[in-house]
C-alpha positions in Angstrom: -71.7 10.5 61.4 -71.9 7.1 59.1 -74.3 9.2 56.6 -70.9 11.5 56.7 -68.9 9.2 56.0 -71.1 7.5 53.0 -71.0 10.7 51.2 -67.2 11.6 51.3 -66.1 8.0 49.7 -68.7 8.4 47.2 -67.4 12.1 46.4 -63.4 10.1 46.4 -64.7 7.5 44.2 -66.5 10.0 41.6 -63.7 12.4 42.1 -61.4 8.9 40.8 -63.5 8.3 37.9 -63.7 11.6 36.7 -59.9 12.4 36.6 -58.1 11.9 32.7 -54.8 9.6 33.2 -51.7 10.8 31.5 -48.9 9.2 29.5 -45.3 9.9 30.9 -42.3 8.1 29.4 -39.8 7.5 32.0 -36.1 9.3 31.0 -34.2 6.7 29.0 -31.7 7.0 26.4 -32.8 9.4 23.1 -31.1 10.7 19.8 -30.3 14.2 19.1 -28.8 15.8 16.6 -25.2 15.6 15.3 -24.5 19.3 16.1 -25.9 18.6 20.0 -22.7 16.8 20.2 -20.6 17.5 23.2 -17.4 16.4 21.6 -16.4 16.9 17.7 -14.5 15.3 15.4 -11.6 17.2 13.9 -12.3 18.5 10.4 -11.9 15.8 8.0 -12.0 13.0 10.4 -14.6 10.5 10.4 -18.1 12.0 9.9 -21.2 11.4 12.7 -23.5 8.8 12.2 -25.4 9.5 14.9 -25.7 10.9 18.9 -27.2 8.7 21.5 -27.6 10.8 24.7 -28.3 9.8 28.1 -29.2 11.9 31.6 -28.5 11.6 34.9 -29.5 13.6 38.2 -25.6 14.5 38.1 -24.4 14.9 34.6 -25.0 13.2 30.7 -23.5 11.1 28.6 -23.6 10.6 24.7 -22.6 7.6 22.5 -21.4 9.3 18.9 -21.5 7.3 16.5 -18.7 7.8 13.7 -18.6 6.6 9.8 -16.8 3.2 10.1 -14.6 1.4 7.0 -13.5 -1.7 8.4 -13.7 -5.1 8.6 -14.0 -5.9 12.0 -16.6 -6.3 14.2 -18.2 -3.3 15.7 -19.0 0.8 15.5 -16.5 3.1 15.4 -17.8 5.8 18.3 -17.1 8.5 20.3 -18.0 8.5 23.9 -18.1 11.7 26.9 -19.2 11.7 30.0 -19.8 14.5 32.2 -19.8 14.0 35.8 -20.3 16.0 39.0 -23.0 18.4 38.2 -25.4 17.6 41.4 -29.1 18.1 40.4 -28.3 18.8 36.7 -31.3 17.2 35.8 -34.1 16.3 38.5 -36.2 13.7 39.1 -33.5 11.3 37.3 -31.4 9.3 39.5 -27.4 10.1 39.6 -25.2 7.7 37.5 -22.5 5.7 38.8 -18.6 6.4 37.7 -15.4 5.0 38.2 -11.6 6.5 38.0 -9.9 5.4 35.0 -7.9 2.3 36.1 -5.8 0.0 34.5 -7.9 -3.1 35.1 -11.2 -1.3 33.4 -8.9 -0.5 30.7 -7.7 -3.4 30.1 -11.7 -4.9 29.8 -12.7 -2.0 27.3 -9.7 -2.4 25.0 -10.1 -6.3 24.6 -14.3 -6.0 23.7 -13.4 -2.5 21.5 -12.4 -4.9 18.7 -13.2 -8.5 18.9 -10.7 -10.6 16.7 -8.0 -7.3 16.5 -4.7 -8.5 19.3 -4.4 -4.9 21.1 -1.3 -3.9 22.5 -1.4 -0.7 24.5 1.0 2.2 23.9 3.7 2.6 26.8 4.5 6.4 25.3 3.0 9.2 27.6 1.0 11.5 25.0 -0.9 14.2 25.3 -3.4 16.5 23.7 -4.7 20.3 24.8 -6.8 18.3 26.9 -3.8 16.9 29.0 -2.5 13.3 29.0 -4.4 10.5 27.4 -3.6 6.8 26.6 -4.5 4.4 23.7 -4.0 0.5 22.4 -3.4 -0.4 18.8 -3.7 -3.6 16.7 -4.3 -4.9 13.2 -6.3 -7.1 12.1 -5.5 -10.1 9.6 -7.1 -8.2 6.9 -4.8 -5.6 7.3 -7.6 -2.8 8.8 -5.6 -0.8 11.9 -7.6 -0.3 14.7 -6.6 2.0 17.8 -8.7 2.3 21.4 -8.0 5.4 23.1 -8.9 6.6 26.6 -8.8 10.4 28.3 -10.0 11.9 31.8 -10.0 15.6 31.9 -10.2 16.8 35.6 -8.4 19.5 37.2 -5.8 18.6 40.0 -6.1 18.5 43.4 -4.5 21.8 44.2 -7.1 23.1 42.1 -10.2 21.7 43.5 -9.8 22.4 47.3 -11.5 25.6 47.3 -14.8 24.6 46.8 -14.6 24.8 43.0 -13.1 22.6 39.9 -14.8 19.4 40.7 -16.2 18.5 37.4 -15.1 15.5 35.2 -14.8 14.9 31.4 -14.2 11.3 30.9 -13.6 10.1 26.4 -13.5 6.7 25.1 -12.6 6.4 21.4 -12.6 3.4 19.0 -11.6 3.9 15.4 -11.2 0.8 12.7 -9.8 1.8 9.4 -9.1 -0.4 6.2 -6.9 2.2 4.9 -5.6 4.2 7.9 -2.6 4.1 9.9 -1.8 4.0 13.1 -0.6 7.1 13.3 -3.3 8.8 11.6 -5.8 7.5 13.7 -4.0 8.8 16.2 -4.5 12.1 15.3 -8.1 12.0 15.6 -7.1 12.0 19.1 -5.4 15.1 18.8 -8.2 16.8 16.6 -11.4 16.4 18.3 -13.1 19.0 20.4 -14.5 19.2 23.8 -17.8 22.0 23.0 -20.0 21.1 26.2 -19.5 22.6 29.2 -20.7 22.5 33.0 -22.6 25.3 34.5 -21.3 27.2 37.1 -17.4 27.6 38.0 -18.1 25.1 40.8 -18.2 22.0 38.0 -15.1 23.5 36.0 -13.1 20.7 34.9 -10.3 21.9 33.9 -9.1 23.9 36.4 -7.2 27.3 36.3 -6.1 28.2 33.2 -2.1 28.1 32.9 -0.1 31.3 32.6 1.6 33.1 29.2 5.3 31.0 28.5 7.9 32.7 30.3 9.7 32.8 27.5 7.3 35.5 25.8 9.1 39.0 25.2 12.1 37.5 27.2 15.6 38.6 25.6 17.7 35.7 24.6 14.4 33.3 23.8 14.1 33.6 19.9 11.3 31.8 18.5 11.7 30.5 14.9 9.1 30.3 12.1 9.8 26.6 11.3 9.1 23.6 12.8 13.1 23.4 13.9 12.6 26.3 16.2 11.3 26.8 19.2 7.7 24.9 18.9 7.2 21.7 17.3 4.8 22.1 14.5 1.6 20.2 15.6 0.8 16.7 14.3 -1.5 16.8 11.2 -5.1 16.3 12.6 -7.5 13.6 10.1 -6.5 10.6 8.5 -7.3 11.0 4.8 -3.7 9.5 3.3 -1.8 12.2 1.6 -1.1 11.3 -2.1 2.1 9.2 -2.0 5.4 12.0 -4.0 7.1 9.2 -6.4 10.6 10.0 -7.3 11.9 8.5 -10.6 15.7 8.8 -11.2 17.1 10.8 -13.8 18.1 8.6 -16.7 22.3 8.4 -16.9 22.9 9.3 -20.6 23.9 5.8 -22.3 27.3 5.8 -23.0 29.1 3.5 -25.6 31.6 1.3 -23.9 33.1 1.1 -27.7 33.3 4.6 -28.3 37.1 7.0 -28.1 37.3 10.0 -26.9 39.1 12.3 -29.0 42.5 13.5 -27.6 42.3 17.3 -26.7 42.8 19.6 -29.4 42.2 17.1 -32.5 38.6 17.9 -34.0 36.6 14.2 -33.8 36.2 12.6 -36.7 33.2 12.0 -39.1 31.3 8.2 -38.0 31.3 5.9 -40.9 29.4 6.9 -43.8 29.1 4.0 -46.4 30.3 0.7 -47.0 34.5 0.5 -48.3 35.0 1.8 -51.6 37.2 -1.1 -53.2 40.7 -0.3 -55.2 40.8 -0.8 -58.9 41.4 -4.5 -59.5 39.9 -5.7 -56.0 36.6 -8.0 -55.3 33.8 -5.7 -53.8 32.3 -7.3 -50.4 28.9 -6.7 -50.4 28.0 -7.6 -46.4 31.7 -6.3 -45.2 31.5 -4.7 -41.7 32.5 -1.0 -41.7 36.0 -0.1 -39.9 36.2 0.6 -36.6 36.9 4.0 -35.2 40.6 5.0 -35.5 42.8 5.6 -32.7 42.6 9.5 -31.4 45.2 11.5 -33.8 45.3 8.8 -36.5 43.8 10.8 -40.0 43.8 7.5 -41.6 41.0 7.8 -44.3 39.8 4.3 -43.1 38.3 5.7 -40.3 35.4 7.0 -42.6 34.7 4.0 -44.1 36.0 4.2 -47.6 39.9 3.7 -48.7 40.5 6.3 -51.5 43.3 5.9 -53.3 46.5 8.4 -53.7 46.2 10.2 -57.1 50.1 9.1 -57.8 49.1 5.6 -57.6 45.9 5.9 -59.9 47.4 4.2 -63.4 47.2 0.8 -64.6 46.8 -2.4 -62.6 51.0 -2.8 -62.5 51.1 0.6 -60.6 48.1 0.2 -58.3 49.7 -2.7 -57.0 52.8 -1.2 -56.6 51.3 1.4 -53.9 49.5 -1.1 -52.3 52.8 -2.8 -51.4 
């Protein structure tokens, strides 16, 4: 029985020598590609940088990073977390989450941009991912910087039969030197929810919404513009449109010296030379010319030179004569 004994820990002991050990990395945080993404910019929004990605037993998350332009501390980013599908990846424990709450908000907005005052948006918005919320700021150097927050997750009408209980929770900070606010904004608009959850069971969005009532109704006309019956979207992207300068059209100059001529009287020829001086009379050399005549008067001075009547062209007795 000891003999027995002997020789089966001696077997264990070889058998533990003899075996090869393996290397196995515990699951931790690792980078994928950009087109792994789970959410996407719009087109012509910031670019990816690069995609951090994390599991859990129920769901993932994935840190985008986004091409930043700014002054202030810090990455601009794009952030999704998918929650609620149980044994998504096993052997890797479940990750904790919390509702989106005013105090955890409040937190996240004041480390999103250290040095930027934030002041969050009071105006309920929404994108075709349902209703989000965001806090703005700008920094002393004049960058804009916005903070926005979204939870996609169907209602609780939708949920109670045993399916729809998946969540989408999006953080996203964007810091621009040459943005505004309102075009950051439309990144939240623009960007695009492309994972999804397997199995109807982890749905997040719930049922999808009926046709508008209004389609093929009589008496609902809907209009081509932006006027009619849908707003036209906001413009997704925030590369600033070139700025449309409008010059004003150049008044023509008008003389405040110059006459009019009265209606029907043909206007007169503008001065022409210097005064022709009469016979007998001292030329001036740096005279100024005449000024225009009064409309209607066919006084030859209005041309600038004095011509004589041919009855008064004689000798010096008779030029004087018609002068007087």
């Amino acid at each position: 029985m000891r003999k027995t004994i002997s020789l089966v820990a001696v077997a264990g002991m070889m058998a533990g020598c003899t075996s090869t050990g393996g290397v196995r990395q515990p699951s931790g945080p690792e980078t994928v590609a950009p087109e792994k993404a789970l959410v996407l910019p719009p087109p012509g929004g910031p670019s990816i940088v690069s995609v951090v990605e994390r599991k859990s037993g129920n769901g993932v998350e994935q840190n985008i990073s986004l091409f930043t332009s700014s002054s202030v501390p810090g990455q601009n980013f794009l952030k999704v977390q998918f929650f609620g599908a149980s044994g998504a990846n096993p052997g890797v424990g479940n990750a904790g989450f919390s509702m989106i709450n005013e105090s955890g908000i409040a937190r996240e907005v004041a480390r999103s941009a250290p040095g930027v005052p934030m002041a969050t948006s009071a105006t309920f918005l929404q994108n075709s991912y349902g209703p989000f919320g965001y806090a703005s700021g700008r920094s002393q150097a004049g960058d804009t910087c916005i903070y926005a927050w979204q939870q996609i997750r169907s209602s609780v009408a939708a949920n109670t039969q045993a399916r729809n209980f998946g969540m989408i929770q999006l953080r996203l900070r964007l810091c621009d030197a040459r943005a505004s606010e309102r075009q950051l904004l439309g990144i939240v608009y623009g960007y695009t929810v492309t994972g999804t959850f397997d199995g109807e069971i982890w749905n997040p969005y719930g049922h999808a919404p009926p046709a508008d009532a209004a389609l093929g109704r009589t008496g609902q006309p809907i209009y081509p513009d932006e006027d009619g019956y849908r707003a036209s979207p906001m413009p997704i992207g925030y590369e600033p449109a070139p700025a449309l300068v409008s010059r004003p059209r150049a008044a023509p100059v008008r003389s405040s010296s110059a006459v009019q001529p009265a209606q029907g009287v043909a206007p007169l020829p503008a001065p022409v030379g210097p005064r022709v001086p009469l016979p007998g009379e001292t030329p001036q050399t740096n005279a100024k010319p005449d000024a225009a005549a009064v409309p209607g008067d066919q006084s030859v001075r209005a041309i600038g030179a004095a011509v004589p009547s041919p009855d008064c062209i004689g000798d010096a007795a008779m030029t004087a004569a018609c002068r007087k």
